[in-house]
C-alpha positions in Angstrom: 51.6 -56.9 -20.1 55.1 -58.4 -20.6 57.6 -56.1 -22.7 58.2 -58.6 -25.0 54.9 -57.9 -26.5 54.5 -54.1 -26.5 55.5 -53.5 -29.9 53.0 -56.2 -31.2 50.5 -54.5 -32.4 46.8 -56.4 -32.3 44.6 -56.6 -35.4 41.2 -56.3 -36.2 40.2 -59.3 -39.1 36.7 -57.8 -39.9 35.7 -60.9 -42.3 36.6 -63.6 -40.2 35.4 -61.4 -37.1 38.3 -61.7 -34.9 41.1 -59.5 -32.9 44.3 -61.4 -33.5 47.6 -61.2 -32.3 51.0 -63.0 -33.7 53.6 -64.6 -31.2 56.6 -66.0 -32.9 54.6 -67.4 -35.7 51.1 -68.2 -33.9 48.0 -66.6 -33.9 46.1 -65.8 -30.8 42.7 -64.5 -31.3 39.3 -63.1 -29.7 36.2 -63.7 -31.9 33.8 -60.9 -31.6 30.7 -59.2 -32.9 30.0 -55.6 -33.6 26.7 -53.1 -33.1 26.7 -49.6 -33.4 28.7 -48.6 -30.4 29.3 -52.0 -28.9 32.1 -55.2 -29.5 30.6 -58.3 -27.7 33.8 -60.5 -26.8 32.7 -64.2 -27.3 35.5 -66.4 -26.9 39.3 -66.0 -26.4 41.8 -68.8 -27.8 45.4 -69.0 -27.7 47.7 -71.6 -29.6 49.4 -74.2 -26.9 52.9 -73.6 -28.1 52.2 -70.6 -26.6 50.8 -71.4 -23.8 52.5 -70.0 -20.4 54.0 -66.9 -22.2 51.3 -64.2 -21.0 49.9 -64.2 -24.9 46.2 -64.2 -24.2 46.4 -61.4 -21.7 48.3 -59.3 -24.1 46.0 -59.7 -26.8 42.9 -58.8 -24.0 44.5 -55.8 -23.1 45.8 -54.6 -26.4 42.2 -55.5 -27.5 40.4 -53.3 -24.6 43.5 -51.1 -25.5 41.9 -50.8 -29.7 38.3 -50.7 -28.7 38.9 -47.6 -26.7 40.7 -45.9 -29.2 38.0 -46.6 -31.4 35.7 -45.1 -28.5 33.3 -48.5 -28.2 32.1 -50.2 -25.2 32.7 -53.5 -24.6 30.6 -56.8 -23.9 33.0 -59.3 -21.6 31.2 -62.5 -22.4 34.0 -64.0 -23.0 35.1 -65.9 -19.7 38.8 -64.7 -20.2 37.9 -61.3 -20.7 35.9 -61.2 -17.6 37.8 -62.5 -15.4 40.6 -60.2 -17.0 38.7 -57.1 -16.1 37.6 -58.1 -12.9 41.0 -58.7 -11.6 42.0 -55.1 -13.4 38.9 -53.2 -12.8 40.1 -50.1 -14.2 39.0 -51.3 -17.4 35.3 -51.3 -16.3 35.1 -48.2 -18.1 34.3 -49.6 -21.2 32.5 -52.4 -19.9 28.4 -51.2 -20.9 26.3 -50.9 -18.3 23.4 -53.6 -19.9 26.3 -55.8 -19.6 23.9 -58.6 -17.6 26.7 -59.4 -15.4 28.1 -55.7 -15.3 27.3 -55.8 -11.4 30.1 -58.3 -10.8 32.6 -56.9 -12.5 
C-alpha cells in the first residue's frame, strides 16, 4: 500500500452495505454482505479521478486489514479482491475454506 494512504482509515457503511474509503474528496468502495462469521466481497468500484493512484488496492487491503480485526473470514467474489489475494497470498488466511474457488487462490 502507498504511504500516502496509511493514515486513511477505511469505513464500514452498514446501511448502504459498503466498505468505503475517501481520496481527496472521492469515495471508493467494496459492497458487501455479512453472515455470522462471514463478509462476502461482491464488487469493488473506484471513482476515475482516481484512477491510477493505487486507491482500490488500499481500500482491499485496509478492508482485509478490518475484517481481521473483527476476526471474520472472508468471501473474494469480488474479481478485484481475488485477484488481489492471489497475487498476495498471505491473505488466504481469512479466505473460508467453502470459498468455491478457495483451491485457486
Amino acid at each position: 500500500m502507498k504511504e500516502e494512504f496509511l493514515a486513511i482509515d477505511v469505513q464500514q457503511h452498514r446501511a448502504n452495505k459498503r466498505f468505503e474509503l475517501t481520496v481527496d474528496g472521492y469515495t471508493a468502495f467494496i459492497d458487501y454482505k455479512e453472515e455470522a462469521e462471514r463478509i462476502h466481497l461482491t464488487h469493488t468500484e473506484s471513482p476515475e479521478a482516481l484512477a491510477g493512484r493505487g486507491v482500490a488496492t488500499a481500500l482491499i487491503e485496509k478492508t482485509l486489514q478490518f475484517i481481521e480485526t473483527h476476526n471474520k473470514k472472508v468471501m473474494p467474489y469480488c474479481p478485484l479482491v481475488f485477484a488481489f489475494i492471489k497475487k498476495n497470498p498471505a491473505w488466504k488466511r481469512l479466505v473460508d475454506p467453502s470459498f468455491p474457488a478457495y483451491d485457486k487462490l
